[in-house]
N, C-alpha and C positions, 0 to 999 in steps of 0.2 A: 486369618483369611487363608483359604485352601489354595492350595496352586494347580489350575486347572493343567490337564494336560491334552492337547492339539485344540479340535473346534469345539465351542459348546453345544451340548449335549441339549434334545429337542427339550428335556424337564427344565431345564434352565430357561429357557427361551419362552416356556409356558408360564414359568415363575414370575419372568419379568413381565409377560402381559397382563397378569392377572394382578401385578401390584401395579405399575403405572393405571390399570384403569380405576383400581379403587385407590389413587393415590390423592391425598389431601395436599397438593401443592399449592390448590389453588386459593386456601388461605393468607398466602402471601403472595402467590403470581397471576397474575392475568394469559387469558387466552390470547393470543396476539393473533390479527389477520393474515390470512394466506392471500397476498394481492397480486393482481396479474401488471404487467409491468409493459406497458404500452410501448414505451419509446423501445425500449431495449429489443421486446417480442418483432416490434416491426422492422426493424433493424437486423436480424439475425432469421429472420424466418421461421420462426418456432414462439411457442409459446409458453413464455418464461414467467415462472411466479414468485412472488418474495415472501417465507416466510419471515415475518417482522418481528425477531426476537429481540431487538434494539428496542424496539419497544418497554418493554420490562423497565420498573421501578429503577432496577437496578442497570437498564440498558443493556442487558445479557442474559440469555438464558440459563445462567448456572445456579439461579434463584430456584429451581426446579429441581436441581440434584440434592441440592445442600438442604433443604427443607424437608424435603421425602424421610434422608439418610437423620434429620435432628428430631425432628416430629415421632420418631419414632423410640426415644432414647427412654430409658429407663427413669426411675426418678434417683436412684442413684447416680445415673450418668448427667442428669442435668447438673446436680449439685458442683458434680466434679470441674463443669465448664468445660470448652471444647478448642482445641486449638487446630488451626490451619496454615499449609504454606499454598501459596498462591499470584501469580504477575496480578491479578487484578481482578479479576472476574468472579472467579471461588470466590475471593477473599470479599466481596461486596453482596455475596450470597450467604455466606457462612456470616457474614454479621448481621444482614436484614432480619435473617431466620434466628438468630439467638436473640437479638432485641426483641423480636414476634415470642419467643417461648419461653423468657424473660432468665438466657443463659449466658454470664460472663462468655468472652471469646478473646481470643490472643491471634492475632491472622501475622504469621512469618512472610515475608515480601519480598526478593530480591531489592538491589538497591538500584536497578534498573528500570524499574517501575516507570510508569508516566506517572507525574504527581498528581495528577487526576485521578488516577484511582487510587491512587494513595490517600489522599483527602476526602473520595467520598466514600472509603473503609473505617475512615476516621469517625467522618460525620456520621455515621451507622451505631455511631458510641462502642466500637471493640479496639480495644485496643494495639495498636501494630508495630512491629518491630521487623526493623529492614536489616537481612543478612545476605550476604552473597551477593555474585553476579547472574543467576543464574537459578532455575525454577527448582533444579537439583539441589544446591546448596540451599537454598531456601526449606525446601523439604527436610533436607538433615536435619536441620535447626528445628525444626518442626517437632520432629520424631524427638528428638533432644528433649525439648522442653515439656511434650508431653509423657515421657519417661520420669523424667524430674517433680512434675508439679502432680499427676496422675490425671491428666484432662487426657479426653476424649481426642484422639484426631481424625479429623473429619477429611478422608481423601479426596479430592479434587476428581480423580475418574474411577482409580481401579477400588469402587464399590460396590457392588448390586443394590444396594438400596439404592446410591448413586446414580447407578446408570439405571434403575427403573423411575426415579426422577425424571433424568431428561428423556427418557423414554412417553412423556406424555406429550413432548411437542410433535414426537410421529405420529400418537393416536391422535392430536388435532388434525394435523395434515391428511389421513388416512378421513376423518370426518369430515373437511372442508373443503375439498376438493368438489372441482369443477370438471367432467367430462376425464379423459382415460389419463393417467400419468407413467411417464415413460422413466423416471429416474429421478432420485433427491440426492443434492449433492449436500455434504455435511462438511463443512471445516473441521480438521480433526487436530485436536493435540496430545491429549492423554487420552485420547477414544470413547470417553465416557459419552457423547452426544452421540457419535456413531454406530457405536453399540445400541445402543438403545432404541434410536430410531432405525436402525437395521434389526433387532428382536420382534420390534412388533410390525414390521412391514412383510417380515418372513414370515410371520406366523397368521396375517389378515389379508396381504396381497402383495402376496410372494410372484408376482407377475413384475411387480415395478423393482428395479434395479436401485440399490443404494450404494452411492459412489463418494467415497471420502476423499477429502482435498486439501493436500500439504503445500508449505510454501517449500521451494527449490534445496533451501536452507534448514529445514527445521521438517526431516523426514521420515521418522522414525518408525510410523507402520509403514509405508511403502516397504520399508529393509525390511522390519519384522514380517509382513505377510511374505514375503519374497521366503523368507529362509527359516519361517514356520515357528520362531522363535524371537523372541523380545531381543530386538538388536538398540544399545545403543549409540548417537548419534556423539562423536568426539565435540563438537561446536555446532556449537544452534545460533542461527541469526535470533536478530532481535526485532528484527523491523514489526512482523506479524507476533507482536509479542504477546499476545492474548492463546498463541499457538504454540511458543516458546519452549518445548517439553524436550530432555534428553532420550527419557525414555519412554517407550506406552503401557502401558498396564497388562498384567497378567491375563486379568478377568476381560478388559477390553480386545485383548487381543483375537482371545477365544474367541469370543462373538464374533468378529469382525471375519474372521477366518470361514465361519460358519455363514456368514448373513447379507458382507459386505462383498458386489461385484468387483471394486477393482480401485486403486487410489489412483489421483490424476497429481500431479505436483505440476506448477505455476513460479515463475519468477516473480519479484517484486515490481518490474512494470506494469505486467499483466494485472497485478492488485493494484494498482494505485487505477490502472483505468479503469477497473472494476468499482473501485469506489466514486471513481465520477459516473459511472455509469448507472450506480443505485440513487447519486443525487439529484441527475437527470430526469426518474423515474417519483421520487419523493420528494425528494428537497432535503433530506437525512444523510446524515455525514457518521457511515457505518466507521469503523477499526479498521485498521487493515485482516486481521484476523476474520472480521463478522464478512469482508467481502470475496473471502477465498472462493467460494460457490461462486458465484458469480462468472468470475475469474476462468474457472474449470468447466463450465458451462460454455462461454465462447469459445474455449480451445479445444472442446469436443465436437461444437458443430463447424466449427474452421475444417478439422480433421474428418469431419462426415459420422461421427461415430455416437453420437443418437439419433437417437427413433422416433416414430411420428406424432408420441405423445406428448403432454406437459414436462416443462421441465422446472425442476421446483429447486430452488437455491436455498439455503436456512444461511438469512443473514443473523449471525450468530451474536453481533455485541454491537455497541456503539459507542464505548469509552476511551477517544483518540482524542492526544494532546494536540491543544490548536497550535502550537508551533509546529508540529511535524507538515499542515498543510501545504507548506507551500512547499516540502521536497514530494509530496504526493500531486501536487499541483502540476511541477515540472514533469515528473514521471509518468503524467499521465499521457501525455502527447506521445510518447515513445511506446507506451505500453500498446495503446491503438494503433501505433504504427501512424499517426497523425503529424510527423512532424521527423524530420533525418535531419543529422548534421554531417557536414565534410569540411577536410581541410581541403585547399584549393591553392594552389601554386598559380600567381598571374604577374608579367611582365610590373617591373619596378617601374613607371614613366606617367606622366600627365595624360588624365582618358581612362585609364585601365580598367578603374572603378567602373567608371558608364559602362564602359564595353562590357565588362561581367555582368552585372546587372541584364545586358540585355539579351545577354546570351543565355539568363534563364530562362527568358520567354514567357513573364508572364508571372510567374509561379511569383507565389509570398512568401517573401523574407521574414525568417522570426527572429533572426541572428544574425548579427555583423561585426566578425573581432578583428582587428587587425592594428599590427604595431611595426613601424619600418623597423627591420633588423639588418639590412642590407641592403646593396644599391641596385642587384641585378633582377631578383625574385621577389614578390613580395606572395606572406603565407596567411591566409584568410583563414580563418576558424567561420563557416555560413552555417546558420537555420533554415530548412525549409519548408513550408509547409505540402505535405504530400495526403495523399488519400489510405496509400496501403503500402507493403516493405516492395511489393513491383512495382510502385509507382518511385518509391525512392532507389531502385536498380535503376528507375530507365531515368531521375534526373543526374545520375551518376554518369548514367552511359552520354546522357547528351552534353553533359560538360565536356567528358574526355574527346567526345567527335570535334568538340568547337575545340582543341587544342590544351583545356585546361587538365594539367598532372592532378585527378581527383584520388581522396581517401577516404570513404566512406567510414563515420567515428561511431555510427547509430547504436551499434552494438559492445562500443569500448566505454567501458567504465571508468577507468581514468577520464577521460576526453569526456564523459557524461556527468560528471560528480567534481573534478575538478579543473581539467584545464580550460573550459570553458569560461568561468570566471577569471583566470591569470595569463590569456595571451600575452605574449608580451613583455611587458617590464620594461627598466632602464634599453636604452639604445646608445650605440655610440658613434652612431651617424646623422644621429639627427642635431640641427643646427639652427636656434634662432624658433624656438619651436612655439605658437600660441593654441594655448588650448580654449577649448569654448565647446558651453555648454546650447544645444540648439530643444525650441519643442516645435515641434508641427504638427497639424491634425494627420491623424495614423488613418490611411488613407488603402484602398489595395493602389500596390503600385508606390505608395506613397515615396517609400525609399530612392526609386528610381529618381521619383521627380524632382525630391530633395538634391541626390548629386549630378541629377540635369545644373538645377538651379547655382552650384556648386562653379562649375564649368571648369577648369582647367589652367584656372591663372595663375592658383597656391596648391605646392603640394603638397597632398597630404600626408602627415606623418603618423597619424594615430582616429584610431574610429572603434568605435562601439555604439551597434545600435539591438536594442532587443523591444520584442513586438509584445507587449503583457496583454495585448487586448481591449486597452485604455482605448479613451480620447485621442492620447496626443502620444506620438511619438516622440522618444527623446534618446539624443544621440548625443555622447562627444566624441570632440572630431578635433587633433591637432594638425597646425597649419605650419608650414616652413615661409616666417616672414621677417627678413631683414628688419631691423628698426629703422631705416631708412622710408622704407614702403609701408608703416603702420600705418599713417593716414587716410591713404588709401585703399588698404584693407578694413580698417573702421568702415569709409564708404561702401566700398563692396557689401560686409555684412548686415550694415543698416538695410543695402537695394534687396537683399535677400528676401524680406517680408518675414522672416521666423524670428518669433521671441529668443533668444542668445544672452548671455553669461561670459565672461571671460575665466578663467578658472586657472591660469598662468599663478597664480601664486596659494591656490590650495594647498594644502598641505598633506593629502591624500594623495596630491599630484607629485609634490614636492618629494615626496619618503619614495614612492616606488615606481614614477612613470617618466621623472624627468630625467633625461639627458645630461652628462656632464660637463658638456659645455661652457 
C-alpha cells in the first residue's frame, strides 16, 4: 500500500466513485432507508434524517467495506483465507463476506470486545481469537498471524477497495434524498466510512458538507487533520468502542483532508442521549459508536452552526451489550441536560427535610441520598429534574437565595459514576437506628407528600430515594427509635398508608450502613 502524501488527489476520488458505483456489495448488503426522524426534527428545528445502517444483517455498515475489498480477491487469495483485527464490526463483516465467497477467516479481537459481537463473529462460522486491550494490539496480532500462516489481511479502513465499499452508503444518501441537504455527519474511527462517503459527495455534490464525529476520547483525526499528519491517540476510551481506533489511516486521512469540512468531537453524555434520542425516533437501540452523528448534530444546531438544509446523521451500527443500558440509561438525563444533581448542606433538626423539599418549589425530585454523619449539618446528595444546564444554574441559584450552602455535581464524574450510589456508610452518631423499606405510588410532588406524611416525631437517620419512572416509588428511610417507643412507632407506620419492610437486620444493612452502637 502506497503512502499517500498530504490530500488525495482528484484521480483518486474519481477511482473511488467509479468503484463504489459499480460495486457488488449488494450481494450480501441491503440498501438501508434514509428516514426523516420526526420527534428529533421537531425538536431541534431542522430536519434531521437517519441513515439506518443498524439495519444491515450484520447491524453495521462495515459489511460494505469488507465485501467490496474480498469479492474482489484472486483465486489465489481466496485459497490462502483472510484474516482481520477488529472490536466488532469489521470483524462481523469480514466473516459474513468469507462465509458468502466460501473463504476460511481468522477475526483478531481485542479482549474488550462486547460479547455480543464476539459471539455473533463466531456464529458467522470464522473463527476468532481475542488479543489485547486494544484495536492496536489486536491489529499487531493480525499482521502477525497473517505473516505466519500467508492469509490475506483484510484492513478495517486504510483500504481503497475499502473505503470504495462504504463509499456506497453516500451514493444511496446522494440517491434517496428528499429536497436540499446541508451536511452528513459520519462517526469516524479509522475513517474508512468518512472517506468514502466524503469521495463521492465531493465529486456529485460537492455543495453539502461532510462532517466526521469522534467521541471526546477516542480522537484521532481531529489531531491528525489539525497537524496534517496521522497523529496517534496515547489512550482511547472504550465506551464508543465500535470507534475505538489509536490511529487513522493513511489512505483515510488523505481523503478526509481533501473532502471532509470539519470533525465535531462529543462526550459520552451527549452519546448516550443521542442513543435515546434515535429510540425515541425508532424504537432501535443503535451503539454508542452508530449514535455519534446524532450526538454532533444537536451540538451544532445548540451552537447555530448549520444551515437551512437536511441534516443527515449515518447511524453507523447497532451491536451494544444489554448490560451497558442502564449506564446509558443514567447518562442519558445528563447528556440532555434533563436532569442536575447538587450536594446541599441543610440544618441537622426535626422539619428540615419538609422545608427543603419546599424550598424547591415544585420541581421533581429524581434523587434523595442522605446519611446522618453529624449533629450540626446535615449533606444531601439531590436529583433534579430540569429542562436545560440554565434551568439547572437558576435551581442552584434558588436554593442558595433560600440559604442552602449548594454544589452543583452535574458535571463531576466522581459524584456522577460513583458517589451517588455510596453517600454515607457507617455513622457514629446515630443511635437506636430502624430502618424500613417504604413503596408509594411515584407521584409529581410524590416525595414531598411522603415526608409530609412523615411529620417530625422520629428522626431521621438515613434516606434514599431514586425516581426510575416506575409506578411506585421506593425509598429507605432510617429512624432514630428508642426500644422503648417501638410500639408506637409500628403504629405511626401502620397510619402511614405506605406498603413498609422493616430491614434492621439485612445484611446489606448490617456490612456497610449500620451504626456501631
Amino acid at each position: 500500500m502506497n503512502r499517500p502524501d498530504g490530500a488525495a488527489t482528484g484521480e483518486t476520488l474519481d477511482g473511488l466513485l467509479r468503484d463504489a458505483l459499480a460495486s457488488q456489495v449488494y450481494d450480501v448488503a441491503r440498501e438501508t432507508p434514509l428516514d426523516l426522524a420526526p420527534r428529533l426534527s421537531a425538536r431541534v428545528g431542522r430536519q434531521i434524517f437517519f441513515k439506518r445502517e443498524d439495519l444491515q444483517r450484520t447491524f453495521s455498515f462495515k459489511v460494505r467495506g469488507a465485501y467490496h475489498r474480498m469479492v474482489r480477491f484472486t483465486s489465489d487469495e481466496r485459497g490462502r483465507g483472510v484474516v482481520a483485527a477488529s472490536a466488532g464490526n469489521h470483524a462481523q463483516g469480514v466473516a459474513l463476506a468469507a462465509g458468502h465467497l466460501g473463504i476460511r477467516a481468522l477475526i483478531v479481537m481485542p479482549r474488550t470486545t462486547p460479547a455480543i459481537k464476539v459471539d455473533a463473529v463466531r456464529a458467522l462460522g470464522a473463527e476468532v481469537l481475542l488479543d489485547g486491550d486494544t484495536f492496536a494490539d489486536a491489529a499487531a496480532r493480525a499482521r502477525a498471524e497473517a505473516q505466519a500462516g500467508g492469509a490475506v489481511l483484510v484492513h478495517p479502513f486504510d483500504d481503497l477497495d475499502v473505503i470504495a465499499g462504504q463509499a456506497t452508503v453516500g451514493i444511496e444518501i446522494i440517491r434517496q434524498r428528499v429536497g436540499p441537504i446541508d451536511a452528513v455527519y459520519v462517526p469516524v474511527g479509522g475513517g474508512g466510512l468518512v472517506a468514502g462517503i466524503g469521495a463521492v459527495c465531493n465529486r456529485v455534490l460537492p455543495g453539502v458538507r461532510v462532517i466526521g464525529v469522534e467521541p471526546m476520547d477516542a480522537d484521532g483525526m481531529s489531531r491528525s487533520m489539525a497537524a496534517g499528519r496521522v497523529v496517534a491517540v496515547d489512550q482511547v476510551g472504550m465506551f464508543a468502542d465500535g470507534v475505538a481506533v489509536r490511529e487513522v489511516g493513511q489512505h483515510t486521512l488523505a481523503i478526509a483532508l481533501a473532502t471532509v469540512d470539519r470533525i465535531v468531537r462529543v462526550d459520552n453524555d451527549e452519546i448516550c442521549a443521542a442513543m435515546k434520542d434515535v429510540f425515541e425516533d425508532t424504537r432501535a437501540i443503535v451503539e454508542p459508536a452508530g449514535a455519534l452523528a446524532v450526538a454532533a448534530i444537536k451540538r451544532d444546531i445548540a451552537a447555530g452552526l448549520t444551515g437551512p438544509g437536511g441534516q443527515v446523521a449515518v447511524l453507523t451500527g447497532a451491536n451494544v451489550d444489554f448490560d451497558r443500558l442502564r449506564f446509558v440509561a443514567e447518562r442519558a438525563e445528563f447528556g440532555e441536560a434533563r436532569e442536575a444533581i447538587f450536594g446541599v448542606a441543610v440544618p441537622e433538626r426535626p422539619g428540615a427535610f419538609r422545608e427543603f423539599c419546599a424550598a424547591l418549589d415544585g420541581r421533581v425530585i429524581t434523587e434523595f441520598n442522605y446519611r446522618l454523619n453529624q449533629r450540626d449539618d446535615a449533606h444531601i446528595f439531590v436529583g433534579l429534574r430540569v429542562s436545560s444546564r440554565a434551568d439547572a444554574a437558576e435551581a442552584a441559584r434558588q436554593l442558595r437565595a433560600r440559604g442552602y450552602d449548594t454544589t452543583d455535581l452535574s458535571e463531576n464524574e466522581l459524584a456522577k459514576l460513583h458517589v451517588r450510589h455510596m453517600v454515607g456508610g457507617r455513622s457514629t452518631h446515630v443511635s437506636n437506628e430502624r430502618v424500613c423499606r417504604f413503596a408509594f405510588p411515584d407521584r409529581p410532588s410524590a416525595l414531598s407528600r411522603f415526608l409530609d406524611t412523615l411529620g417530625e416525631r422520629w428522626n431521621i437517620s438515613l434516606f434514599h430515594y431514586r425516581n426510575h419512572g416506575a409506578d411506585f416509588g421506593r425509598v429507605v428511610a432510617g429512624f432514630e427509635v428508642p426500644e422503648r417507643d417501638m410500639p408506637s412507632f409500628r403504629a405511626f407506620l401502620d397510619a402511614l398508608g405506605h406498603r413498609y419492610e422493616f430491614e434492621d437486620g439485612n445484611p446489606a444493612y448490617r456490612l456497610f450502613l449500620a451504626s456501631s452502637d
